[in-house]
N, C-alpha and C positions, 0 to 999 in steps of 0.2 A: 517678172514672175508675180511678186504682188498685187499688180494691177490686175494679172490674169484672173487670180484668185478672186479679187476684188468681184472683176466682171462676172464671174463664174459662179460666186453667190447670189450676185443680183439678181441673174437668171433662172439657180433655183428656188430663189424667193418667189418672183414674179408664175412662175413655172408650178410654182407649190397651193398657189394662191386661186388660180383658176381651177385648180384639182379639186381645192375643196369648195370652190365656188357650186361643182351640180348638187354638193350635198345640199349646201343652203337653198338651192332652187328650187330640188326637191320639197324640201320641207316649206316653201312659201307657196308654192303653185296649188297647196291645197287651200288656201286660203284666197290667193290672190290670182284670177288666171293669168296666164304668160304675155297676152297682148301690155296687160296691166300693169303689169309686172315691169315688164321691158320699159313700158314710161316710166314710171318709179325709179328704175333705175339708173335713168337719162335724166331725169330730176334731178335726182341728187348727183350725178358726177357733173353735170355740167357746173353747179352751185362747186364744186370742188377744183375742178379745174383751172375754172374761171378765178379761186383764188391763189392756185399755184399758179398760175398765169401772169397774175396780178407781181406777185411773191419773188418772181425769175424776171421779170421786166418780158415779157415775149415781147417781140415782132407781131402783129397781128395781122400784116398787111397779105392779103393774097394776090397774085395776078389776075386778069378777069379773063387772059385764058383757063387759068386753072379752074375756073369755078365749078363746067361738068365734071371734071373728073373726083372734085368734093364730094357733091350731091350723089355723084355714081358710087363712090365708096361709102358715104354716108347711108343709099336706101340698098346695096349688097351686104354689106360686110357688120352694119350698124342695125340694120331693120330684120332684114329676113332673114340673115343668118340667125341676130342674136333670139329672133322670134321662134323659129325651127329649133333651134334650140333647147330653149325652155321649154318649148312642147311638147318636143321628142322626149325629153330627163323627163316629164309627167308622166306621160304616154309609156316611158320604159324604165330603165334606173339611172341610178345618181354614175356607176361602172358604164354604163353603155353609151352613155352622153358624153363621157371623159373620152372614153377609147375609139369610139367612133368619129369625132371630132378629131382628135390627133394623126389619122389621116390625110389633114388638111394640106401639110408638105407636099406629098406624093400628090395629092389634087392639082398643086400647083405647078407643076409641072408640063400640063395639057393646057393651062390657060398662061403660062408663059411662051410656050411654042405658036398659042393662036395669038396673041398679041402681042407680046413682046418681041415676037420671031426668032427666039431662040433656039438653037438645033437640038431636036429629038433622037437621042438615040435609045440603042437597044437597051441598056439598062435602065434609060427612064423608061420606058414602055412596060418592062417586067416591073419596077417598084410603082406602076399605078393600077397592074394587073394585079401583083402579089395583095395592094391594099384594097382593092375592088373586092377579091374574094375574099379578104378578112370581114370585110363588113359584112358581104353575104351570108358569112358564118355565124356569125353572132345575130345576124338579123332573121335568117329563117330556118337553120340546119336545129334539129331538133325542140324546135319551142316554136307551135302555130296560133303562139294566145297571139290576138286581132290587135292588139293593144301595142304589145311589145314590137311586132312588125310594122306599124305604122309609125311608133315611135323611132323606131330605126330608120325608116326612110325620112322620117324629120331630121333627123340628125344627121343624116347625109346628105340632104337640102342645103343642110349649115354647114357642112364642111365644104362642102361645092361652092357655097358662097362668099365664105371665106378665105378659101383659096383664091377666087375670084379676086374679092379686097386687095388679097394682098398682093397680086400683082399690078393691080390698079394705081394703088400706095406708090410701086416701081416709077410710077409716070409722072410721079412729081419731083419737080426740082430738091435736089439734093438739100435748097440752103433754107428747106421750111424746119421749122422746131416742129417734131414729131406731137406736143404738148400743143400746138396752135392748128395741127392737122386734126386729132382726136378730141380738139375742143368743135371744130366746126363740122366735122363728119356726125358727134354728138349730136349736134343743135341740129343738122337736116333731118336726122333721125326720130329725133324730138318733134319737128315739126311733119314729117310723114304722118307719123303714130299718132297725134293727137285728135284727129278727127275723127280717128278709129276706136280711140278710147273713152273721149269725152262723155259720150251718150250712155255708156254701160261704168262708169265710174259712183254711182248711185245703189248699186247691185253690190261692192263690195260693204259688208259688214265693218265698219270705221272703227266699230269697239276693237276689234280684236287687233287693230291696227298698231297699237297702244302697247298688245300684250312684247315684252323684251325680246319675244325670240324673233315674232316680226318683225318690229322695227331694228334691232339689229343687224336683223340681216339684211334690209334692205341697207342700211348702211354698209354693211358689206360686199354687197353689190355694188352700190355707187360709188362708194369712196374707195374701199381698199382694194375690191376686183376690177375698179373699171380705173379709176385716176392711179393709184400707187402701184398696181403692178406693172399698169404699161410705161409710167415713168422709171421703173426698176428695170423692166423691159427694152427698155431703147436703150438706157446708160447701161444696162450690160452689154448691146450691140456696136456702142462706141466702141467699147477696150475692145472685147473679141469680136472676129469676124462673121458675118452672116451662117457661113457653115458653119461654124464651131457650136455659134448659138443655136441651129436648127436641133443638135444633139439633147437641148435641154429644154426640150419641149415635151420628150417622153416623159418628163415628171409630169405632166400632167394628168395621164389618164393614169400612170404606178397610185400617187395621190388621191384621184379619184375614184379608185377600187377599194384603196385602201380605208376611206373615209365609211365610203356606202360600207363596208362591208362593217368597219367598228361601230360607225353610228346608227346606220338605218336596218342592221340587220340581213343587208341584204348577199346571197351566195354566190359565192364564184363556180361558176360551172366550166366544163370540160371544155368545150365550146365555144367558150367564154377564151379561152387562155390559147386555143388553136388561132379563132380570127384576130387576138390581138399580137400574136406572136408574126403572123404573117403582115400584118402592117407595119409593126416597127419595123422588120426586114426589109419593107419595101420601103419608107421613109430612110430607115439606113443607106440604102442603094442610094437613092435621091441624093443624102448629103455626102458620101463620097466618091459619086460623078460629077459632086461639084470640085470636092477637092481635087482633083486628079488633073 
């Protein structure tokens, strides 16, 4: 029971942390655009990683079969997702980046049947229907600013991508440390990005770089949203099992509503609470046709 509890924290830590990660995204992307951003933020976790790494004694060794399936997860789930992302929370809010995103369950579902060959049944099909038209809702049912719709389908880029990930993740050997997986998915990601960003790295304003809530939050980013939550994140999926943990993911976007709404001012609309009520539903599905 302990342990349960134990695990169970980790995961709302971990789970609470990304929630308020769109706030912090938000408030840098006006400074920093997202391609930029995402390197920054790969900067600094890998310098963190690499000293938990150091800190745990990892294993560093990979297979040199495994190497595509790194780089694959490294330029899905590391690049375009975390890119879509950031673009989409610009593009729309810190609420629609969390809750749209948290779809990413019910995504995974459709690329576990095409890859992994897991059997499809009828309640998986209704929890990626039920989340398809949550996004719908929130993405175009009453609000056609140009802005907010594009951002929406960026953040449903990212959850398609991620979803992706993390089936991909499935295809690796059981006995890699998840800390030695997200340190080299990092570093391919890092080196995607860099050729993209190097040339427009002269356009950011370096003063403002400086200012606390910047550079904190890029710290926040790298160190406590990228290194410490997914280490909070895996050790709470040792105690409890994969479904248990899927359950506490919906902190994420509760979190994420909850932040935008205290910090950046921003509204919950009617709209708003219909497409995310029908995604948890449909993620709910997910996790108990696993259990079953």
């Amino acid at each position: 029971m302990k342990n349960n509890l134990l695990g169970s924290l980790y995961l709302i830590i971990a789970s609470s942390i990304w929630g308020g990660m769109y706030v912090v995204v938000k408030v840098l992307v006006s400074i920093i655009p997202p391609l930029e951003l995402v390197w920054f933020r790969y900067l600094i976790a890998i310098v963190a990683l690499l000293i938990v790494g150091a800190v745990t004694k990892q294993n560093w060794h990979i297979e040199k079969r495994d190497y595509l399936k790194i780089i694959a997860i490294g330029i899905t789930g590391y690049s375009i997702s975390i890119v879509a992302q950031e673009t989409g929370t610009m593009l729309s809010s810190a609420q629609m980046g969390a809750i749209i995103t948290s779809s990413t369950p019910a995504f995974m579902v459709v690329f576990a049947w095409l890859i992994l060959k897991e059997r499809l049944t009828i309640k998986k099909g209704m929890s990626v229907g039920l989340a398809t038209v949550g996004v719908l809702i929130i993405v175009g049912v009453g609000d056609l600013n140009v802005s907010n719709i594009l951002g929406g389908i960026s953040l449903l880029i990212a959850a398609l991508t991620r979803a992706l990930m993390s089936v991909l993740v499935k295809r690796l050997p059981n006995n890699y440390s998840q800390i030695v997986v997200t340190t080299y998915s990092t570093l391919v990601a890092l080196v995607v990005l860099t050729p993209f960003v190097l040339p427009n790295l002269h356009k950011i304003d370096i003063s403002q770089l400086s200012h606390p809530t910047i550079w904190g939050g890029l710290l926040y980013l790298g160190v406590v949203s990228t290194a410490v939550a997914f280490l909070l994140w895996n050790r709470g999926l040792q105690v409890l099992n994969a479904s248990s943990g899927g359950l506490f993911f919906f902190f994420q976007p509760v979190i994420g509503a909850l932040f935008g709404w205290l910090v950046l001012g921003e509204k919950i609309g009617v709209t708003f609470w219909v497409g995310s009520t029908l995604i948890i539903i449909g993620v709910l599905i997910v996790i108990k046709e696993k259990q079953d």
